[in-house]
C-alpha positions in Angstrom: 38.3 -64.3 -22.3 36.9 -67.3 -21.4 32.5 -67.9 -21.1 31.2 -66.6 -18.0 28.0 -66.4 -16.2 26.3 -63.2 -15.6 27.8 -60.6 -13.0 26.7 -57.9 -11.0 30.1 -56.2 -10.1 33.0 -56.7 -12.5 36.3 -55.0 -12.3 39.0 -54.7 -15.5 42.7 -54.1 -14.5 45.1 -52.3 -16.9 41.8 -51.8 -19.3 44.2 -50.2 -22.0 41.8 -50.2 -25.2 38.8 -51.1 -23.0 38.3 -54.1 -25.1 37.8 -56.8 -22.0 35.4 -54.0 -20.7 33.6 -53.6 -23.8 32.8 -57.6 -23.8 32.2 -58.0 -20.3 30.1 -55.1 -20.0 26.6 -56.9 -21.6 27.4 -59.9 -19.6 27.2 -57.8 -16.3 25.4 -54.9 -14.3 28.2 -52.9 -13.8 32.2 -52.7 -14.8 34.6 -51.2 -13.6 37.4 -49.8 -16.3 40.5 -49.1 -14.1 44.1 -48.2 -15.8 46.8 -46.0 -14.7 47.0 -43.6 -18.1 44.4 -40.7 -18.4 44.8 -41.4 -22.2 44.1 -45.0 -22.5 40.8 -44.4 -20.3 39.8 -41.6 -22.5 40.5 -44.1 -25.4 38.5 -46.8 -23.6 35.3 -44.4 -23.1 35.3 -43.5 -26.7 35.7 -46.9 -27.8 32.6 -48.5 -25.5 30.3 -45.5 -25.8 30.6 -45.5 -29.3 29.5 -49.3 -28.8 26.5 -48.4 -26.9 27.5 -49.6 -23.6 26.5 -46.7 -20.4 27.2 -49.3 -17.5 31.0 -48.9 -17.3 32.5 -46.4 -15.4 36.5 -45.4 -15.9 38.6 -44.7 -12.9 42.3 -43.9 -12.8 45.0 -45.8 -10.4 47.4 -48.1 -10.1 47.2 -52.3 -10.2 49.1 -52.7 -7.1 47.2 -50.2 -5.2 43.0 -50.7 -5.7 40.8 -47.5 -4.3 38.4 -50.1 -4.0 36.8 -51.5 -0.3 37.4 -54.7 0.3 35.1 -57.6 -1.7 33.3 -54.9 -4.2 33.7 -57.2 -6.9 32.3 -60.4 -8.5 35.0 -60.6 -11.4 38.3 -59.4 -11.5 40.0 -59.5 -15.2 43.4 -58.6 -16.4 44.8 -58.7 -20.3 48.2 -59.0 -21.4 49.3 -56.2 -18.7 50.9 -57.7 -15.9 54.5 -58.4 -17.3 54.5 -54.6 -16.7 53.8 -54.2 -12.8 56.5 -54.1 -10.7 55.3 -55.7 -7.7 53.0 -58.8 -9.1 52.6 -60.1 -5.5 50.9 -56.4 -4.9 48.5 -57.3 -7.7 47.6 -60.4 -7.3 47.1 -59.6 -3.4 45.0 -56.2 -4.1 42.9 -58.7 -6.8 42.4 -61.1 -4.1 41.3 -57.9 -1.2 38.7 -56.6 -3.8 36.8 -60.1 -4.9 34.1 -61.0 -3.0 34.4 -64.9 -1.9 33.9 -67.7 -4.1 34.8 -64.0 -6.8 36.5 -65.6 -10.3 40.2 -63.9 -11.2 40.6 -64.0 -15.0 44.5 -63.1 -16.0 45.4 -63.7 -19.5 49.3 -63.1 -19.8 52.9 -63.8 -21.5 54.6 -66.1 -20.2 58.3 -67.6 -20.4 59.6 -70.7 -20.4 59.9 -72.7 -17.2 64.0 -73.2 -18.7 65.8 -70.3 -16.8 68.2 -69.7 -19.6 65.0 -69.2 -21.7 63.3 -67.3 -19.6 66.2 -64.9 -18.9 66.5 -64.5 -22.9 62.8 -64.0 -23.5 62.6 -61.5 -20.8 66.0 -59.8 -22.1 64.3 -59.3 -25.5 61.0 -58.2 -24.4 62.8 -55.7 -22.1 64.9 -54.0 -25.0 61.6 -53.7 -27.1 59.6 -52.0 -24.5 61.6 -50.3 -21.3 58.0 -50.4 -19.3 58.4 -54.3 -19.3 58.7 -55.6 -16.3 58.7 -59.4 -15.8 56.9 -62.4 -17.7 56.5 -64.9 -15.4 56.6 -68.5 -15.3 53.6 -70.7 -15.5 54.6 -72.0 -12.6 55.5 -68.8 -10.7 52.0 -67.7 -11.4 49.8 -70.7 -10.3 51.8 -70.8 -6.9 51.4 -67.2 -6.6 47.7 -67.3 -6.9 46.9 -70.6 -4.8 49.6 -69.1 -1.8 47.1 -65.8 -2.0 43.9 -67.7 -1.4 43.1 -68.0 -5.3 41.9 -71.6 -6.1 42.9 -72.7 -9.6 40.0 -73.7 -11.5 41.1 -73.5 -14.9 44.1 -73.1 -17.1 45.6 -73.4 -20.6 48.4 -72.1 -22.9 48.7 -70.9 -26.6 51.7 -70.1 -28.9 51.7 -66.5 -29.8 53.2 -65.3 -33.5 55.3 -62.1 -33.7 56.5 -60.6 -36.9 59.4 -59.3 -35.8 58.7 -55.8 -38.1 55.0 -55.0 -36.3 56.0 -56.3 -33.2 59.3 -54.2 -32.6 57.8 -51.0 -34.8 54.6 -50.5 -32.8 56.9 -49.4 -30.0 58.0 -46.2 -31.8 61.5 -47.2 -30.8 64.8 -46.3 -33.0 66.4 -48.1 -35.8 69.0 -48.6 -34.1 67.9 -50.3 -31.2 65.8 -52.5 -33.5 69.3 -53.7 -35.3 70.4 -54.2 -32.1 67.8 -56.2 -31.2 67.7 -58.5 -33.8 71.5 -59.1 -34.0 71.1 -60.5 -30.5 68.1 -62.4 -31.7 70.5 -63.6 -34.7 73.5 -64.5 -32.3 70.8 -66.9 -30.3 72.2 -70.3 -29.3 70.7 -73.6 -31.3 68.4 -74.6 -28.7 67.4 -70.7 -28.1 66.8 -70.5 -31.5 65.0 -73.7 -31.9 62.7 -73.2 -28.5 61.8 -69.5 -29.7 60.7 -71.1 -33.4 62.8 -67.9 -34.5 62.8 -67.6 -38.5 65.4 -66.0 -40.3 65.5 -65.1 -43.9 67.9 -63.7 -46.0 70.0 -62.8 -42.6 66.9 -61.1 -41.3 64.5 -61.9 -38.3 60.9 -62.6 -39.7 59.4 -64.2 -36.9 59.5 -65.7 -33.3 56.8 -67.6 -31.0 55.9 -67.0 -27.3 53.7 -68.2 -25.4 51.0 -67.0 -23.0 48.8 -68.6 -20.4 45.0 -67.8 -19.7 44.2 -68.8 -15.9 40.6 -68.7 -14.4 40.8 -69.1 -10.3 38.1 -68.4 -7.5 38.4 -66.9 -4.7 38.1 -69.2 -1.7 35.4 -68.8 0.9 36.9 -69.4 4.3 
């Protein structure tokens, strides 16, 4: 994630692997690992403890709904996890409850296009990979979202992503079948479909596709 200045209270939503944890936790005094599954956290406490870190405590909940008083925190962060909650407004409203003001948000995310025939094919795709997804969202839809909520955008940019289509499909422990299936559909893609996604074929075979994903950095206002 992006430089930051030192903090005193930082909390990490969806920690997953605890890696955002793990590099925000020398930059502040204490952080806050927060996911919904038991065994990601316990994952997440192996993985910073066996990096020396003892000023992150692990707590177990849900993204839309914070056990947290209101402005506990000088830093909220959340990593490629909120294309799978099913009320973003929830989040993004619970984020903006828990920051103290003049607090930074930090979201790093997939997006889809701003094209709502592209979006509704990159969504369809990511959906038939991995059942727990949700929504991406558009760049737009977010930065709206965020300034509506009382979250000032500060900062914001967007990258190209690469997936193999092998890796990316097989680390979801789905069946062969559905992976056919998948890339059939992704084979059957319209010219410009084809052509926005940068979706490679060889020998009649989907090697690779590009997506896209947007890092935003907004502050909470102070009224």
């Amino acid at each position: 994630m992006a430089a930051m200045e030192t903090k005193r209270d930082v909390l990490d939503i969806a920690t997953g692997g605890g890696h955002v944890a793990n590099a925000l936790a020398p930059l502040a005094e204490n952080v806050v690992a927060y996911d919904l599954t038991p065994a990601m956290l316990d994952h997440a406490r192996r993985f910073i403890a066996g990096n020396g870190y003892g000023n992150v405590q692990f707590v177990q909940g849900d993204a839309e709904r914070l056990p947290f008083s209101d402005c506990a925190f000088d830093m909220v962060t959340c990593r490629i996890a909120a294309h799978h909650f099913p009320d973003v407004l929830a989040f993004v409203q619970e984020s903006w409850r828990v920051l103290r003001p003049g607090g930074s948000f930090l979201l790093i995310d997939n997006v889809s296009p701003e094209n709502d025939a592209y979006d509704a094919f990159y969504n369809a795709v990511e959906k038939r990979r991995d059942p727990s997804h949700c929504r991406a969202l558009k760049k737009t839809e977010w930065l709206r979202m965020l300034e509506e909520k009382g979250l000032a955008i500060e900062f914001m940019m967007t990258f190209a992503k690469r997936f193999r289509y092998d890796s990316w499909f097989d680390r979801m422990g789905r069946p062969q079948q559905e992976k056919d299936e998948l890339e059939q559909t992704m084979l059957a893609a319209q010219g410009e479909i084809r052509h926005h996604f940068r979706i490679a074929v060889e020998e009649e075979r989907v090697v690779s596709f590009e997506g896209e994903s947007m890092l935003v950095k907004a502050r909470k206002e102070v009224k």
